[in-house]
C-alpha positions in Angstrom: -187.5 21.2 62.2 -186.5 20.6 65.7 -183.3 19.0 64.1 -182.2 21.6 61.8 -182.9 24.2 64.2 -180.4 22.1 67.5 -177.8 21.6 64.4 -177.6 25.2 63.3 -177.8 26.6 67.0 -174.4 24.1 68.2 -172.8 25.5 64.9 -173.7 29.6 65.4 -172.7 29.7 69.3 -174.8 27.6 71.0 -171.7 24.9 72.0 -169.9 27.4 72.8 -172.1 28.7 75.5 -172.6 24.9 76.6 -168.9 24.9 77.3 -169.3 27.7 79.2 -171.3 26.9 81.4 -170.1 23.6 82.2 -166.7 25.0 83.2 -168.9 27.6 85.6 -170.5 24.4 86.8 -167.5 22.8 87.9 -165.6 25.5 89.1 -168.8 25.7 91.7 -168.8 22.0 92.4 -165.1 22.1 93.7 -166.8 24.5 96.9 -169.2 22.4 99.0 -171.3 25.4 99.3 -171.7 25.8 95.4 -172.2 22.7 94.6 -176.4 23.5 93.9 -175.0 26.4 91.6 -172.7 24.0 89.9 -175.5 21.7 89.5 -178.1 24.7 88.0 -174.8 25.7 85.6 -174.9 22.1 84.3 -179.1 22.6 83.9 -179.1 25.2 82.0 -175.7 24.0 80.0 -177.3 20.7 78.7 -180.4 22.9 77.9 -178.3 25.2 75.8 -176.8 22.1 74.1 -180.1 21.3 72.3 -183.3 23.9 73.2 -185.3 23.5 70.2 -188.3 21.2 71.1 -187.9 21.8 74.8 -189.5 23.6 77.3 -189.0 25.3 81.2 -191.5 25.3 83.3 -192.1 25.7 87.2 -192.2 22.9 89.1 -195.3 23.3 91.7 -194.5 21.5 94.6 -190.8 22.4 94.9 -190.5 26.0 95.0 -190.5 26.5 99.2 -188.4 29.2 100.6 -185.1 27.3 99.6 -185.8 27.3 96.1 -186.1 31.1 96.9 -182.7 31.9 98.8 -180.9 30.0 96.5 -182.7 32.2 93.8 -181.7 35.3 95.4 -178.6 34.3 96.0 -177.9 33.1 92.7 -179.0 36.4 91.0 -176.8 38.5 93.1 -174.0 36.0 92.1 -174.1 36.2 88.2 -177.7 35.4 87.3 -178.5 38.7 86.8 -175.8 39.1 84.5 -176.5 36.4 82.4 -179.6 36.4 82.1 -179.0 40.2 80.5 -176.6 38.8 78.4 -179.3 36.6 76.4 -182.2 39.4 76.5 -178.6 41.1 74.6 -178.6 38.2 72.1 -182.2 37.8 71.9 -183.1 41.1 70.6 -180.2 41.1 68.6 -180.9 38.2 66.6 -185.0 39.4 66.6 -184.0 42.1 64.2 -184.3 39.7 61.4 -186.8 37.2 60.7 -184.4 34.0 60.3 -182.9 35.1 63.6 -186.4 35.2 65.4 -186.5 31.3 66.3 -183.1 31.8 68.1 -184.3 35.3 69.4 -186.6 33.0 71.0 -184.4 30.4 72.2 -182.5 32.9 74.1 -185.8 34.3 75.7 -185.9 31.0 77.0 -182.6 30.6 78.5 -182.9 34.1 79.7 -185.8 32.8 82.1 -183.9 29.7 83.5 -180.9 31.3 83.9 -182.5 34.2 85.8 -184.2 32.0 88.8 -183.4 28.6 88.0 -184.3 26.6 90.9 -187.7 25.4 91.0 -187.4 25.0 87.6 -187.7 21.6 85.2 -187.1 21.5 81.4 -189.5 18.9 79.7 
C-alpha cells in the first residue's frame, strides 16, 4: 500500500514539491551561513519524495539551544510559510475520503517543515 500510495503522490504533485525544495536547498548552500537551511531543505525534499511508510519524530538528545535558534530563525525565514502552505493542501485534500491519506501526508510535512531541526525521519 506503501507503494501505490509513494507512486500516486510523485504523479499528483509530490515531485514537484521535491524539486522545489531542492532548488531552495541549494540556493542556501551557496551562503556559508545557510548552509544548515540548505541541508533541512534537502530533509524535508527527500521526505517529500516518498512519505508513505515514514515517520518524523524528535530526536531526544539533540535539541539544545541551537537546534532552537536555528528553529526560530528558520520560521521567520519561510517556515512559517510553508508550513501554512501544506495545512492549505492538507485540508484541501481531507474534504474527500481518497484524499484523506495525502491530507495526512501533508500533516506530516507541515510539522517538519515548521521546526525541522531536532528532527529525524525513520
Amino acid at each position: 500500500m506503501n507503494l501505490l500510495g509513494n507512486i500516486l503522490w510523485l504523479i499528483f504533485g509530490g515531485f514537484v514539491s521535491f524539486i522545489q525544495y531542492m532548488i531552495s536547498g541549494f540556493l542556501l548552500c551557496l551562503t556559508i551561513i545557510g548552509i544548515p537551511f540548505g541541508i533541512q531543505c534537502f530533509k524535508i525534499g527527500f521526505f517529500t519524495l516518498f512519505p508513505f511508510g515514514r515517520h518524523v519524530r524528535e530526536v531526544p538528545g539533540q535539541t539544545g539551544c541551537l537546534a532552537t535558534i536555528f528553529n526560530i530563525i528558520w520560521i521567520f525565514i519561510g517556515g512559517i510559510w510553508i508550513a501554512l502552505a501544506h495545512l492549505f493542501f492538507g485540508l484541501l485534500l481531507c474534504i474527500t475520503i481518497i484524499g484523506i491519506p495525502f491530507g495526512r501526508q501533508h500533516f506530516k510535512l507541515m510539522s517538519l517543515s515548521f521546526t525541522p531541526f531536532g528532527k529525524e525521519i525513520y
